[in-house]
C-alpha positions as CSV (number, residue, x, y, z in Angstrom):
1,X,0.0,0.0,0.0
2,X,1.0,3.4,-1.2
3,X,1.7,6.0,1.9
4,X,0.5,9.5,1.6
5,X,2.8,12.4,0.8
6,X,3.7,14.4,3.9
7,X,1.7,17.8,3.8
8,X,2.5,20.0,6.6
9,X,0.0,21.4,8.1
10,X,0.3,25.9,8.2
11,X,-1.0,27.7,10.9
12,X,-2.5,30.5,8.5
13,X,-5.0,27.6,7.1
14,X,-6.0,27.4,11.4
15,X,-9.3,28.1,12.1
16,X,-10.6,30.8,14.5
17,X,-11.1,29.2,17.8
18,X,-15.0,29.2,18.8
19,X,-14.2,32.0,21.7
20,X,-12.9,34.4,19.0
21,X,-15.9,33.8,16.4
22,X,-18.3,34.4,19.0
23,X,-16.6,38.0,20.6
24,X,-16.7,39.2,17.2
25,X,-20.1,38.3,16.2
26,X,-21.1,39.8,19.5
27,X,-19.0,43.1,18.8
28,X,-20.9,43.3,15.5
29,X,-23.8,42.7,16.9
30,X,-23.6,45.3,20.0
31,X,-22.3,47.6,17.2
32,X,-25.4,47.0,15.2
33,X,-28.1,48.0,18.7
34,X,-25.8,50.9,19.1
35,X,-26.9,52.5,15.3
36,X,-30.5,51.0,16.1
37,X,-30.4,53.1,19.3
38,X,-29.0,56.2,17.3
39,X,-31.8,55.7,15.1
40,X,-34.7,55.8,17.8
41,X,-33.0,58.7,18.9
42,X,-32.6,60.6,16.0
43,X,-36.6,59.9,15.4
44,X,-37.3,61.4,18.4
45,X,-35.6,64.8,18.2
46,X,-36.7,65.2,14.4
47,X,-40.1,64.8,15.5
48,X,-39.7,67.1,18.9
49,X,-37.5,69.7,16.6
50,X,-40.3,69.7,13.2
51,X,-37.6,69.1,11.3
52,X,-37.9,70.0,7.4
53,X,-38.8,67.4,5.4
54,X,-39.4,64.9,8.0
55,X,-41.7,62.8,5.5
56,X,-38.8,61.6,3.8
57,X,-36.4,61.6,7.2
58,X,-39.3,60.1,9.4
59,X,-39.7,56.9,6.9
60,X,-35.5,56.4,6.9
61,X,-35.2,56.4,10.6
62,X,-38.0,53.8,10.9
63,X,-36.5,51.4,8.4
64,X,-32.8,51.8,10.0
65,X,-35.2,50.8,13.1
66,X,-36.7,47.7,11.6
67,X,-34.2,46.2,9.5
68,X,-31.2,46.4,11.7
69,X,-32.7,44.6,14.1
70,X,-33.2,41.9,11.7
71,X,-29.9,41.8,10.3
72,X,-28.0,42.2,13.5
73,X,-29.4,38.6,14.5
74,X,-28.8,37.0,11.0
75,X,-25.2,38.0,11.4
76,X,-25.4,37.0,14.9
77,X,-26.1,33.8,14.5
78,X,-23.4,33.3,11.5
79,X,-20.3,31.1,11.1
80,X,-18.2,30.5,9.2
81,X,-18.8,27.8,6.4
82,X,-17.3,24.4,7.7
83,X,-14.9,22.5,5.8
84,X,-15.0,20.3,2.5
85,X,-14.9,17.0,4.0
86,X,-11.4,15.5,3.4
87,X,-12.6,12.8,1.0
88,X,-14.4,15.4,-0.8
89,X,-11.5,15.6,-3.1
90,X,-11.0,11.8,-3.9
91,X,-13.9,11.6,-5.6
92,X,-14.0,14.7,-7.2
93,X,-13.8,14.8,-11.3
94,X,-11.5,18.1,-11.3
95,X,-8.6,17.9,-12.9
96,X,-6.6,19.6,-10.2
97,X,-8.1,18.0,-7.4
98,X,-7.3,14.3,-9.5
99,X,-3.3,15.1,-9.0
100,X,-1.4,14.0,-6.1
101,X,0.3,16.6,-4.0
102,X,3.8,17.0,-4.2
103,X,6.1,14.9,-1.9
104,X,7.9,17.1,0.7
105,X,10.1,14.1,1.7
106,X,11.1,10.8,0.2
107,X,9.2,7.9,0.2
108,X,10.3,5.1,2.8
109,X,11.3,3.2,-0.6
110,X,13.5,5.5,-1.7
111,X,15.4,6.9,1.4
112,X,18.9,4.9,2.0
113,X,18.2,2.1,4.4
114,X,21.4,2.0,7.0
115,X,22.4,-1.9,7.5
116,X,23.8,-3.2,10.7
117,X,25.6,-6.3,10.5
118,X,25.2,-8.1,13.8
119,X,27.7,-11.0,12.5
120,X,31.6,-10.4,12.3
């Protein structure tokens, strides 16, 4: 049986750890209330102020109000996509994914094998 070429594995193609995903979804998501907040606020001094043209500014605020929300938990919730499985590529019928990696070492057939003679 044929052994697999050695492939290192880098730390750049590491994963985020779970911890890290989920401070930054959180930071985006707190980030996300804090414009929704700035939005009920705004509402509320255009209204107490009569500002000009508050039928268009009025309608704005309200949908900054409505759809944040909504897409603050959507992103929430994301994660990131998992990972092809690893036999995903075996069976796959593209041409790049058909070639064997490059070796990065030799082969146990092909390194020198060192004898030691036990007999005189």
């Amino acid at each position: 049986m044929k052994r697999q070429a050695y492939r290192p594995i880098l730390i750049t193609d590491a994963s985020r750890s779970q911890d890290d995903q989920l401070t930054s979804r959180q930071r985006r998501y707190v980030v996300m209330m804090s414009v929704r907040v700035a939005c009920v606020i705004v509402g509320a001094i255009l209204v107490g102020a009569k500002a000009p043209l508050l039928w268009l500014w009025l309608p704005l605020v309200a949908l900054g109000m409505v759809l944040i929300p909504w897409v603050a938990v959507l992103l929430a919730n994301d994660r990131p996509p998992k990972e092809r499985h690893r036999l995903a590529n075996r069976f796959s019928a593209r041409p790049e994914a058909a070639a064997p990696p490059a070796p990065m070492s030799l082969a146990a057939e092909e390194r020198p094998h060192r004898v030691i003679d036990a007999e005189p």
